[in-house]
BADOFI-233594 format. One line per 4 residues: number of its first residue (from 1); for each residue x, z, y of C-alpha. Coordinates in Angstrom, 3 decimals. Example, Ala and Ser with C-alpha at 12.3 -4.5 7.8 and 13.67 -1.06 7.14 Angstrom:
2
1) 12.300,7.800,-4.500 | 13.670,7.140,-1.060
% end
This chain:
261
1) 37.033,-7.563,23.840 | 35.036,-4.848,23.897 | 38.329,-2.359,23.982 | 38.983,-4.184,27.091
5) 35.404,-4.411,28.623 | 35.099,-0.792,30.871 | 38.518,-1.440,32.354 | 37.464,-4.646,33.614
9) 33.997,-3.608,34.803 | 34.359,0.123,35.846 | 36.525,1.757,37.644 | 39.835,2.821,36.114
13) 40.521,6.660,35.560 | 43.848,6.660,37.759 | 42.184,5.067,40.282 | 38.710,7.651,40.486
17) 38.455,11.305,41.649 | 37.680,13.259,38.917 | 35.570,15.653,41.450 | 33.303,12.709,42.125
21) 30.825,12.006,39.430 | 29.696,8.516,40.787 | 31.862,6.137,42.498 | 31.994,2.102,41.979
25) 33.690,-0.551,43.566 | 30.911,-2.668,44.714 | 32.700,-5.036,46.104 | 34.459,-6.491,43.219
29) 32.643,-9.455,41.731 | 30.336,-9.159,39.258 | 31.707,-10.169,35.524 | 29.463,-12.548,33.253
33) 27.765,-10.711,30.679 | 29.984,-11.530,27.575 | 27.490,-9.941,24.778 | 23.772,-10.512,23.028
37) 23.238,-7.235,21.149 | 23.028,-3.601,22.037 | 23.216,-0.794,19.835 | 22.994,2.687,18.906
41) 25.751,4.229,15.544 | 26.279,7.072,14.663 | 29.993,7.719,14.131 | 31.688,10.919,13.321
45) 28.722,13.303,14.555 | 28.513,11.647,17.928 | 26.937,7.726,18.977 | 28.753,5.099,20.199
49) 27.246,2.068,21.940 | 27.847,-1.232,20.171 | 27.998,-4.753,21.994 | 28.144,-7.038,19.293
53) 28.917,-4.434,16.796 | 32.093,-3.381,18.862 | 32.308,-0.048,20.067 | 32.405,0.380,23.805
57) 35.421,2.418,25.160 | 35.714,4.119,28.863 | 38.389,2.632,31.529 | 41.041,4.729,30.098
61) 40.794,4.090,26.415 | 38.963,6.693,25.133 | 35.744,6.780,23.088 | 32.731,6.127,24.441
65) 30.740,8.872,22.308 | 27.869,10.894,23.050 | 26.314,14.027,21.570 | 23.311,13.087,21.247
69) 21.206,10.059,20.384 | 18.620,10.210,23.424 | 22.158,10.472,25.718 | 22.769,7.209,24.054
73) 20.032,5.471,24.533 | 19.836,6.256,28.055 | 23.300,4.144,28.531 | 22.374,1.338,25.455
77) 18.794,0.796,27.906 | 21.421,-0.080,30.572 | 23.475,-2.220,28.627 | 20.236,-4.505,27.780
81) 18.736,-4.584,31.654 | 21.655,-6.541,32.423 | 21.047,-10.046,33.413 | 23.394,-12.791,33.548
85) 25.878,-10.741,35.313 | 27.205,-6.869,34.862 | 26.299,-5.123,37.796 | 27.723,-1.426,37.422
89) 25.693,-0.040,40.515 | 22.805,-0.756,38.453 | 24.016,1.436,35.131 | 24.717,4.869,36.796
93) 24.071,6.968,33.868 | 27.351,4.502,31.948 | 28.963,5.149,35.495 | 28.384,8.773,34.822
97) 29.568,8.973,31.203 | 32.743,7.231,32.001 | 33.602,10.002,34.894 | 32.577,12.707,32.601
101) 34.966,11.376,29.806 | 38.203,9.620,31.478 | 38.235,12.699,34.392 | 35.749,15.815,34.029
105) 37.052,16.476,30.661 | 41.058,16.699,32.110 | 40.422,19.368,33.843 | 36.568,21.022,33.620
109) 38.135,24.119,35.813 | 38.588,22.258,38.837 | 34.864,20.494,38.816 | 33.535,24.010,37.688
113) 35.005,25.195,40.804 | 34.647,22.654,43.280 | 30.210,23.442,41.910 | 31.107,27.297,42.651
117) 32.529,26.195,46.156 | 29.213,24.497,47.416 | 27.393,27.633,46.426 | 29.380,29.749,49.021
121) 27.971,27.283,51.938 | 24.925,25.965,50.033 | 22.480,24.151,51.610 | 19.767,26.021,51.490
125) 21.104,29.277,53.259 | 21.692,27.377,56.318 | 18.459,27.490,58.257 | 16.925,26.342,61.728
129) 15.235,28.670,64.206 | 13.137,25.865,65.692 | 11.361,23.690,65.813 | 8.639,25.553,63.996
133) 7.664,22.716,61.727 | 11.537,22.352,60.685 | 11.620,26.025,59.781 | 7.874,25.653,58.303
137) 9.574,22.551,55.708 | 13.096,24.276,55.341 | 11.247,27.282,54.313 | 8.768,25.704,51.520
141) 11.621,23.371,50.292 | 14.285,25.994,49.966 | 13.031,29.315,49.585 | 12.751,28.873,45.687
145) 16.080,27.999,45.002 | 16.604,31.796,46.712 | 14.364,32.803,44.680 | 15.564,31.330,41.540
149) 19.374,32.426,42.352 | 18.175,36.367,42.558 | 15.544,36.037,39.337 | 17.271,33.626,37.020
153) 21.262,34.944,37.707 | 21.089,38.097,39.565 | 22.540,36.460,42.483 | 21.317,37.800,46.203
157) 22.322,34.768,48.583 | 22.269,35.919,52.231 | 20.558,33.267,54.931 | 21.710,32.419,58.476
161) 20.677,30.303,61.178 | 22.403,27.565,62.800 | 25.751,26.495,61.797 | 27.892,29.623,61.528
165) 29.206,30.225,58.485 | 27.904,32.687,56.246 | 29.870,35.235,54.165 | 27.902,35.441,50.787
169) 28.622,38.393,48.490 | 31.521,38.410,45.752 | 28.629,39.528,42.743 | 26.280,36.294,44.234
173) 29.218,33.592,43.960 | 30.510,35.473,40.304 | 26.775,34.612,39.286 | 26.922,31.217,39.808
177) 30.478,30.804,38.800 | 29.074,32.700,35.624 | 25.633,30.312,35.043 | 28.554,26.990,35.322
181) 30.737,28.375,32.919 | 28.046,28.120,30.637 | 27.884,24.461,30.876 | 31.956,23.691,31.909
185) 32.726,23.254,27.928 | 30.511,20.122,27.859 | 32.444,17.570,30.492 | 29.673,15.037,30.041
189) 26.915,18.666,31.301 | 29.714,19.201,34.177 | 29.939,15.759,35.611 | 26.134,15.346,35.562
193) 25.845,19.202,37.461 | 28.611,18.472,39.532 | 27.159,14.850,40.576 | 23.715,16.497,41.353
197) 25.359,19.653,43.327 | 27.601,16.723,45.790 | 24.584,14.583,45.977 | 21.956,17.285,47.453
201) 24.718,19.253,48.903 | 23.304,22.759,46.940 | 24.926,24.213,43.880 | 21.205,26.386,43.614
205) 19.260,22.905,43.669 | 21.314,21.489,40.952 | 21.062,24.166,39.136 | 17.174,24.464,39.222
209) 17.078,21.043,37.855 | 19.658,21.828,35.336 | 17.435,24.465,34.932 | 13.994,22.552,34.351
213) 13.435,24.692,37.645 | 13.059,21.739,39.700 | 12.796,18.383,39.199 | 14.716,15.296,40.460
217) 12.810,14.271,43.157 | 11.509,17.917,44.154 | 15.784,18.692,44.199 | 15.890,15.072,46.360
221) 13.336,16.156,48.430 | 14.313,19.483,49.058 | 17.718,18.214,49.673 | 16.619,16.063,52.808
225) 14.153,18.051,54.657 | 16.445,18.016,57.961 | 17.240,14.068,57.508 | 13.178,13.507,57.191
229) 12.428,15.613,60.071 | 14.649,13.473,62.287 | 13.182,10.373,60.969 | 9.745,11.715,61.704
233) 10.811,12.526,65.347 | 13.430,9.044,66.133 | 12.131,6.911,63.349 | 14.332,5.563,60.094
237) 17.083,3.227,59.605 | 16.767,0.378,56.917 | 20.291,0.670,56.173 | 20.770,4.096,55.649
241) 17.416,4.355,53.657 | 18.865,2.034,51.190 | 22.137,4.277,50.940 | 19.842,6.648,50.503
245) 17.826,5.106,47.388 | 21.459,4.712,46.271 | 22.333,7.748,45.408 | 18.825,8.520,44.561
249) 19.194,6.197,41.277 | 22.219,8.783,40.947 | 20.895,11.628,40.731 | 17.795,10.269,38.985
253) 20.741,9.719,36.235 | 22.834,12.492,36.326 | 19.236,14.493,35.988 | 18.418,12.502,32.655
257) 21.816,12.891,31.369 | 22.157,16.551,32.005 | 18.374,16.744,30.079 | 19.491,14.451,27.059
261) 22.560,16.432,26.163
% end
């Protein structure tokens, strides 16, 4: 049963973007939990989880393994939380894993790329001329992922203001494409970089907390200074604050994966 288990409860590999780290189909209802036992093995110089003492498998069939034990036990503390039902919004690091292994892994060049791409219109070179409080927070919140870019990879990003686009230089976007090379040959490293780069929108703030630059909430933060202004000037929306916390619990995850491996 256990063989069967991720196709049932997560998304199938055919059916998931391998660019996009976390996806679920929350709509589907929610399975009964089938199993009493969770645990960690070591098999074959990885871990695999056990439910029952059967090894878990991803949607498509392969093996669930990870590379290190503390990567395990950040999915086997998911497996236990669950109550009576399997809810997969709440296990996004599993979520995570099963992207990393069923589609990062097929082809690591195009995720590696699609991180490069956000670093030619990152975030954080795109910045307001007014008010002077937005500039004041873009500034504080942004200004040491620049900083980071030129002292960690060499790489000189050029700021603009407004929404024209800016034409970075050819050495600055080799840099980065250089620094995620370095982590491309681990899918399970990609899919948690490239999760954290779509989430905040900056290929320099997922980097800083790939880093241990930055961490997860200072990358969140940083991430939605604009969003926070306008909710200081028009007030917030319940709905899209809980989208919000979300994706939050995503890149929470994709932040404690990327550390654990």
């Amino acid at each position: 049963m256990a063989d069967d288990l991720s196709s049932q409860i997560f998304i199938g590999a055919d059916e998931r973007d391998p660019l996009r780290a976390v996806q679920k189909d929350g709509r589907a209802a929610l399975p009964k939990r089938f199993y009493k036992s969770v645990a960690v093995a070591g098999r074959d110089g990885a871990f695999a989880i056990l439910l029952d003492d059967k090894p878990v498998r991803t949607p498509a069939g392969n093996a669930f393994a990870l590379p290190t034990e503390r990567a395990a036990d950040l999915v086997s503390a998911e497996w236990r939380a669950q109550g009576e039902h399997i809810d997969p919004a709440a296990m996004p690091v599993t979520r995570l894993v099963n992207s990393g292994l069923d589609g990062v892994a097929r082809d690591p060049q195009a995720v590696a790329a699609d991180i490069v791409k956000y670093s030619a219109s990152d975030l954080v070179c795109y910045r307001a001329g007014e008010p002077a409080s937005l500039v004041d927070a873009q500034n504080t919140a942004w200004n040491p992922a620049i900083v980071f870019a030129r002292e960690r990879y060499g790489a000189r990003f050029a700021l603009g203001e407004g929404v024209m686009f800016v034409t970075q230089d050819d050495e600055a976007i080799h840099a980065i494409a250089r620094a995620v090379a370095q982590v491309a040959p681990t899918p399970l490293k990609l899919a948690a970089l490239h999760s954290m780069t779509t989430l905040t929108g900056s290929a320099l703030l997922a980097l800083m907390v790939a880093g241990g630059a930055l961490d997860a909430e200072g990358a969140w933060t940083a991430a939605h200074v604009d969003e926070d202004h306008q909710m200081r000037l028009w007030g917030s929306d319940a709905e899209a604050l809980a989208r919000r916390s979300a994706r939050f619990r995503d890149m929470q995850a994709a932040a404690a994966l990327f550390a654990a491996l």
